[in-house]
C-alpha positions as CSV (number, residue, x, y, z in Angstrom):
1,X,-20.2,-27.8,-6.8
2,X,-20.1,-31.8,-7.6
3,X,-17.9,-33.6,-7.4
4,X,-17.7,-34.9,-11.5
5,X,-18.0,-31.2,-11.7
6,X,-14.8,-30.9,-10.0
7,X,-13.1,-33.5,-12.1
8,X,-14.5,-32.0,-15.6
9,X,-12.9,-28.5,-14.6
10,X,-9.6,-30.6,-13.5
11,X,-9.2,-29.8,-9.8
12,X,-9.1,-33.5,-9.2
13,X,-6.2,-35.6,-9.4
14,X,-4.5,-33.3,-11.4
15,X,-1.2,-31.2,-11.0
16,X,-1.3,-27.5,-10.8
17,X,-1.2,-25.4,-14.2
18,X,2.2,-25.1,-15.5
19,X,1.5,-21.4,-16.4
20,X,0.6,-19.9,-12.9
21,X,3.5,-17.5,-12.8
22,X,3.2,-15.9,-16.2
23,X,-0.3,-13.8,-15.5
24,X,0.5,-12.8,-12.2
25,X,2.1,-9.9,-10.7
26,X,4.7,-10.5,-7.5
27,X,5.9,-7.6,-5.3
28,X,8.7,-7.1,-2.7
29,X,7.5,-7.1,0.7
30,X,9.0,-4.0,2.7
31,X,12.9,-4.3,2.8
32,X,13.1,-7.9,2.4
33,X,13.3,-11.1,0.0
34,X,9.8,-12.2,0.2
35,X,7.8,-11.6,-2.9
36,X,4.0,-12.3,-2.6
37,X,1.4,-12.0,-4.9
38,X,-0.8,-8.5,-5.8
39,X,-3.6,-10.5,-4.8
40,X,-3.7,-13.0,-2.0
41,X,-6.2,-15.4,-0.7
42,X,-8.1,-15.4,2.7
43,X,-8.8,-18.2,3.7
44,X,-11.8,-17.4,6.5
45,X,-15.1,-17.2,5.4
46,X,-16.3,-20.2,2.9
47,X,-13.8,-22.1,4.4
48,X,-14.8,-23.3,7.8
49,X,-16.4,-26.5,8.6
50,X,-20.0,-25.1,8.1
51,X,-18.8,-24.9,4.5
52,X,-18.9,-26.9,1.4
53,X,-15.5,-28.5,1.5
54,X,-15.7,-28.9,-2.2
55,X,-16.4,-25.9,-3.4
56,X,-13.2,-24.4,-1.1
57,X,-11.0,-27.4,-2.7
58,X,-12.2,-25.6,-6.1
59,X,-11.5,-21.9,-5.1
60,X,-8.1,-22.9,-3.5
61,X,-6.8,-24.6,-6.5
62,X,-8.2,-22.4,-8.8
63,X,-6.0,-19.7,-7.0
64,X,-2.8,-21.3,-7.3
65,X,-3.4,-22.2,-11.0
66,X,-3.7,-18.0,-11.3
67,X,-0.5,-17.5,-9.7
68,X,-1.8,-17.1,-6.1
69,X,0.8,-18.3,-4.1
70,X,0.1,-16.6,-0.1
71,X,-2.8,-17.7,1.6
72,X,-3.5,-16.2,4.9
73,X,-5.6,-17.6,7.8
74,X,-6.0,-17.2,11.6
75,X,-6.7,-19.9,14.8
76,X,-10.5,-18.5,14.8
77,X,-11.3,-18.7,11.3
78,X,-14.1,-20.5,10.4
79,X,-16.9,-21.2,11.9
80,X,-16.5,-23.0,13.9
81,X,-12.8,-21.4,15.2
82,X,-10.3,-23.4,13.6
83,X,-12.0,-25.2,10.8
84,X,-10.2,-23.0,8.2
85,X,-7.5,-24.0,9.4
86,X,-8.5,-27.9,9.7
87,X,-9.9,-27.4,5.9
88,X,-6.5,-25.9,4.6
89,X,-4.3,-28.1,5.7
90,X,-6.9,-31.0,4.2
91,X,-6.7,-29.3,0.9
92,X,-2.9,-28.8,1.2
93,X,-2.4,-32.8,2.0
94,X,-4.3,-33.6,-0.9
95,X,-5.0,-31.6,-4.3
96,X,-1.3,-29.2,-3.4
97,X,0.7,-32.2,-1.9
98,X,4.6,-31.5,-3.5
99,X,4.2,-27.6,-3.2
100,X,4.4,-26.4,0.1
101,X,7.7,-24.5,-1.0
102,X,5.6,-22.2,-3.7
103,X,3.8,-21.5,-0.9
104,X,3.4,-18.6,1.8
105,X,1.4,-19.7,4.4
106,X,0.6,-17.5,7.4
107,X,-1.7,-17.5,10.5
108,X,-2.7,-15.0,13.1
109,X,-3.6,-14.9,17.1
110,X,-4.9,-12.7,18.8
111,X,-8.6,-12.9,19.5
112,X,-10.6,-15.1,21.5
113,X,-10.0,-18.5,20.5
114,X,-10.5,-20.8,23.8
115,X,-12.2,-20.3,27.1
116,X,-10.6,-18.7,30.0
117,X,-7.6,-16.5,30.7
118,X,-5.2,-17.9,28.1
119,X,-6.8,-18.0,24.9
120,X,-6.8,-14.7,23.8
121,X,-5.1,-11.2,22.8
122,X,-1.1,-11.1,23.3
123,X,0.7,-13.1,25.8
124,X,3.4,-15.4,25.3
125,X,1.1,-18.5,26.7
126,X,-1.3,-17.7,24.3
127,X,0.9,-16.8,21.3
128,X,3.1,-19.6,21.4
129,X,0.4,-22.5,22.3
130,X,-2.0,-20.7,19.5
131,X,0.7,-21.4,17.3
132,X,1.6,-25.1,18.2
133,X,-2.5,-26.0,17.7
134,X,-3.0,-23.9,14.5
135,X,0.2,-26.2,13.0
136,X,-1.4,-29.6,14.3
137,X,-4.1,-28.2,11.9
138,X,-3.1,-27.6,9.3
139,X,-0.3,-30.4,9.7
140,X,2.7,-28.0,9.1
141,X,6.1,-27.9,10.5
142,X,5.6,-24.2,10.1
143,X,4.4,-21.2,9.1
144,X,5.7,-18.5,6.7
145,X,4.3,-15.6,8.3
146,X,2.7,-15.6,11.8
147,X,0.9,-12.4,12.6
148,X,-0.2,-10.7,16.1
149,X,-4.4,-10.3,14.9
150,X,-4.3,-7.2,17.1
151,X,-3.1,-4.9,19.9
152,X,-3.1,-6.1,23.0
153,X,-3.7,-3.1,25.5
154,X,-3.0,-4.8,28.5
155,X,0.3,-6.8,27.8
156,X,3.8,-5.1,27.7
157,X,4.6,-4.9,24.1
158,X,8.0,-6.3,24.6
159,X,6.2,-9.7,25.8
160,X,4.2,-9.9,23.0
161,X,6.9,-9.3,20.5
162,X,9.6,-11.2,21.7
163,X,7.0,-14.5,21.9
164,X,7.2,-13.6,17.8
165,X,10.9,-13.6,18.2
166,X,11.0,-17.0,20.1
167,X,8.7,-18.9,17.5
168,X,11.1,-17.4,14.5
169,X,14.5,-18.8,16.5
170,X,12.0,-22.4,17.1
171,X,11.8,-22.5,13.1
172,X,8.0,-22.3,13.7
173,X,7.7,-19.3,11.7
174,X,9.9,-18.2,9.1
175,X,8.4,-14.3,9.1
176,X,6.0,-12.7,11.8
177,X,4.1,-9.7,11.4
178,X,1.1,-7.4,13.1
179,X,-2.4,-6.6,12.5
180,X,-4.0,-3.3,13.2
181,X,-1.6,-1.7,15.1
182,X,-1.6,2.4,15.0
183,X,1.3,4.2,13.4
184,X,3.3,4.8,17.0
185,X,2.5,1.1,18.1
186,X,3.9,0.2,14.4
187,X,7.0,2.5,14.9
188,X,7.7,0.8,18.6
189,X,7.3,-2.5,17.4
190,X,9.7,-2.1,14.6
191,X,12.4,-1.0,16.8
192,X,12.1,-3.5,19.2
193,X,12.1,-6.2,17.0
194,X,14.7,-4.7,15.1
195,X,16.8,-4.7,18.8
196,X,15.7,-8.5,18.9
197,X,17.1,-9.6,15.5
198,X,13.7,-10.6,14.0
199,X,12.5,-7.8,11.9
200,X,8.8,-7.0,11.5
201,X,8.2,-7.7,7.7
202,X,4.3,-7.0,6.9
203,X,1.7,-5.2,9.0
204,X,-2.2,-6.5,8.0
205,X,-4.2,-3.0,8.0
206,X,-8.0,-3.0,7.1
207,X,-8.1,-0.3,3.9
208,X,-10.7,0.2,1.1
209,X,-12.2,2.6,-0.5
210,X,-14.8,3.1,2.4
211,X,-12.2,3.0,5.2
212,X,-8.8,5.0,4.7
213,X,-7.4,5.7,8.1
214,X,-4.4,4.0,7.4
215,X,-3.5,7.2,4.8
216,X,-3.5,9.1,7.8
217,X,-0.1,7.6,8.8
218,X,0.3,4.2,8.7
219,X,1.2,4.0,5.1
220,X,4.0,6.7,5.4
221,X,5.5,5.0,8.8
222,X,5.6,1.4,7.3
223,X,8.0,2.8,4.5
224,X,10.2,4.6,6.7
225,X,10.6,1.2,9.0
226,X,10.8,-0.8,5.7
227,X,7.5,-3.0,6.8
228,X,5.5,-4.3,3.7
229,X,2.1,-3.9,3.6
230,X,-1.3,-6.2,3.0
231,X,-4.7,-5.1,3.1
232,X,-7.8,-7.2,4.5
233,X,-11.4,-6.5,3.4
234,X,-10.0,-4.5,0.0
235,X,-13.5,-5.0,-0.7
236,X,-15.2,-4.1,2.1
237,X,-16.6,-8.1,2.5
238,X,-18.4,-7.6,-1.1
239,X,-19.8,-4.3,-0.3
240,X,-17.6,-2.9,-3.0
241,X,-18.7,-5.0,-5.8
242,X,-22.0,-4.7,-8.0
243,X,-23.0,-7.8,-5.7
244,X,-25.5,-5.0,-3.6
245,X,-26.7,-2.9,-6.0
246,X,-29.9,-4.2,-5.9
247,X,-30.5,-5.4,-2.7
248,X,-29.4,-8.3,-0.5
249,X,-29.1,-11.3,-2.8
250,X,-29.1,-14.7,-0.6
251,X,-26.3,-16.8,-0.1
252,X,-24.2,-13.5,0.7
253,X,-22.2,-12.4,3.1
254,X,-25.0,-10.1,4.4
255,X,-27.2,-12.8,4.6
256,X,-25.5,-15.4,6.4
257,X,-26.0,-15.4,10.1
258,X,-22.8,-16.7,10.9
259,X,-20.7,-13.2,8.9
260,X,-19.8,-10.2,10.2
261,X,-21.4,-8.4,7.7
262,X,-24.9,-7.4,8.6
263,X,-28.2,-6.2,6.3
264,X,-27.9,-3.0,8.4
265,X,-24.5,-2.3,7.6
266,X,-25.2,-1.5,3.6
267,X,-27.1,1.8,4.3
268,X,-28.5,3.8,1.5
269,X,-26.0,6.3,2.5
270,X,-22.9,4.2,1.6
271,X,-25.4,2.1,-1.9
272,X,-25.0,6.2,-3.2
273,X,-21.9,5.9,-3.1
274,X,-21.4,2.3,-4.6
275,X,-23.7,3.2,-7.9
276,X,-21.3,6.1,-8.6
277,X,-18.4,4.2,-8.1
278,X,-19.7,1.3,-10.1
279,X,-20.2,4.4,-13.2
280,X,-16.4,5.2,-12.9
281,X,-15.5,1.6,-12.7
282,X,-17.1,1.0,-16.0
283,X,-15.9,3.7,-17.4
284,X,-12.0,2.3,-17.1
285,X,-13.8,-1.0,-18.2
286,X,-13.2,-2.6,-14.7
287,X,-16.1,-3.9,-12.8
288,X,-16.6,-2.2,-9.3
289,X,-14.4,-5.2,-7.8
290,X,-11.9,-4.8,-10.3
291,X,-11.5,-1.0,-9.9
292,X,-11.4,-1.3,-6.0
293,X,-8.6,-3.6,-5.9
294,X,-6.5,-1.2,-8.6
295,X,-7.3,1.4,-6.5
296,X,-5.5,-0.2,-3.3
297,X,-2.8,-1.6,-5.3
298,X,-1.9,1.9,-6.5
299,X,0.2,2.4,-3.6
300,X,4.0,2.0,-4.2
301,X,4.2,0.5,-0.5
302,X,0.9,-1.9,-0.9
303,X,2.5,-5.6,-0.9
304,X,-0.9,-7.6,-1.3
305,X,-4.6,-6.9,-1.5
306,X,-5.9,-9.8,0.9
307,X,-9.2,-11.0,-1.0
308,X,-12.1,-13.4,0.1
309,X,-13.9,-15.1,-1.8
310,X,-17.3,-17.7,-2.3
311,X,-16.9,-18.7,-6.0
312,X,-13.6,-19.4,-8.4
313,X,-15.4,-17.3,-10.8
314,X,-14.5,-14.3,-8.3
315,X,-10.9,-15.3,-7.9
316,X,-10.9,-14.7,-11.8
317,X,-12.5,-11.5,-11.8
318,X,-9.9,-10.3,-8.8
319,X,-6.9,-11.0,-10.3
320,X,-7.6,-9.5,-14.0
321,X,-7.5,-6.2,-12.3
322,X,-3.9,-6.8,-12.4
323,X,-4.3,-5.8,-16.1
324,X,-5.4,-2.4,-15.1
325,X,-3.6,-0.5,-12.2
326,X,-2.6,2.4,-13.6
327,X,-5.3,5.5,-12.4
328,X,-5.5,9.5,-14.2
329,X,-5.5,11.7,-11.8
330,X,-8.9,13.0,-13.4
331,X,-10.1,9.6,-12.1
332,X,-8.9,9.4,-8.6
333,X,-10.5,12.9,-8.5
334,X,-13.8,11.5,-9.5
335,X,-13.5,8.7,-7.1
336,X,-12.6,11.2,-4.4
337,X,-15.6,13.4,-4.9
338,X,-18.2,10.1,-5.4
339,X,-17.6,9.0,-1.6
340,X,-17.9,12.5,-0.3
341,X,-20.5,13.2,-1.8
């Protein structure tokens, strides 16, 4: 996008909109008094330094102007591995300077990030020093959330968690959190952190429509421990929107190199599936996208759906299926029986 492009749709020089808390919907996270939006932005792909640093200026404030106040990174977002980071704090020094306390910021570690023994999964070394470089980027005195990315099947649990605990009591990190961990890893990390004085307050499970593992306990353990709940890929990285349907268009995420999602990955097998899902979707006068994210959101334990993005036009679309949550249990029916079929 240009930049007089930029300045015609006011995302230049130009304060945020005064009515970015009247459209959007904010929900208690676990047993705690942090509030975050429905919808929350990713800030991973589209926002590394092989990006146009424009266009993820635009998306960003476009986001906050809807209410969007969490936006979520990790040390190897990019690429290259930190950029995200590097382009966030950019963003946050410039067009959002004056509102880093209607903010949630949060960041992860736990996958490779540097070369050699210390740069990656769940050590103290790595989980404390991850931290200290992810806030030199992003030019923070801290974090609102910091998140373990994953399990770490080698390090003592207790080592992992009480490195959370230590960057809490530092005032690096207001709230910490975990990423894919089982239910019985979830249970035995809430007690110990409980024991430590530093609660858990949001575990960050993969869950969409194609993926619903976490139904098969997760969901019901993080409401007994109190632990909020945020999903990543709601959308399945754009597979669940009418973005497919047709093929691979360019400039998706299937077709760049440099994304996890792969041409190979939308088989005809799960496109079935999407064209009747797409039918119900327009039948509650949702798009596909719009219908997904209800769907997540249905939940009474779902904090956030975690969404990325490419254009501000999607942000849009995302957050006006806030006006339609509510599902029939005719429907839910007829989404259960289009993926299994």
């Amino acid at each position: 996008m240009k930049t007089d492009t930029l300045r015609q749709r006011g995302f230049m020089n130009q304060r945020p909109a005064e009515t970015r808390y009247s459209g959007m919907t904010y929900r208690r996270c676990g047993r705690s008094g942090l509030l975050l939006p429905a919808i929350s932005l990713g800030v991973w792909h589209n926002f590394g330094g092989m990006d146009r640093a424009e266009n993820a200026r635009a998306m960003m404030c476009r986001a906050f102007d809807l209410g969007i106040t969490h936006f979520d990174l990790a040390n190897n977002y990019g690429p290259p591995r930190g950029s995200a980071e590097e382009t966030f704090g950019r963003i946050l020094r410039g067009n959002l300077a004056g509102y880093r306390d209607e903010l949630v910021i949060s960041t992860k570690a736990g996958w490779r990030m540097w070369p050699g023994p210390y740069g990656d999964w769940g050590s103290r070394k790595y989980l404390i020093a991850s931290l200290d470089q992810s806030l030199h980027r992003m030019g923070l005195d801290y974090v609102d959330i910091y998140y373990h990315h994953r399990p770490d099947p080698e390090t003592p649990l207790e080592e992992t968690l009480t490195a959370l605990d230590h960057v809490v009591r530092q005032g690096k990190a207001l709230y910490v959190g975990i990423s894919s961990y089982s239910p019985e890893q979830t249970r035995q990390a809430a007690k110990i952190m409980r024991a430590l004085g530093t609660p858990c307050l949001i575990h960050q499970p993969l869950y969409n429509l194609l993926n619903r593992r976490i139904e098969e306990g997760l969901l019901a353990t993080l409401a007994e421990e109190g632990i909020g709940c945020i999903s990543f890929c709601p959308l399945a990285q754009g597979v669940l929107t009418d973005k497919y349907l047709k093929g691979i268009p360019p400039e998706s995420r299937a077709s760049n190199p440099n994304g996890v999602l792969k041409p190979e990955h939308i088989t005809e097998n799960i496109l079935s599936r999407i064209r009747k899902l797409n039918v119900l979707a327009h039948a509650r006068n949702q798009t596909l996208a719009q219908m997904a994210l209800a769907w997540v959101l249905r939940h009474p334990g779902m904090t956030s759906a975690l969404i990325g993005v490419s254009r501000m036009e999607q942000i849009e679309e995302n957050v006006a299926a806030l006006q339609h949550l509510n599902f029939e249990p005719a429907e839910l029916e007829a989404i259960d029986s289009a993926l299994r079929e």
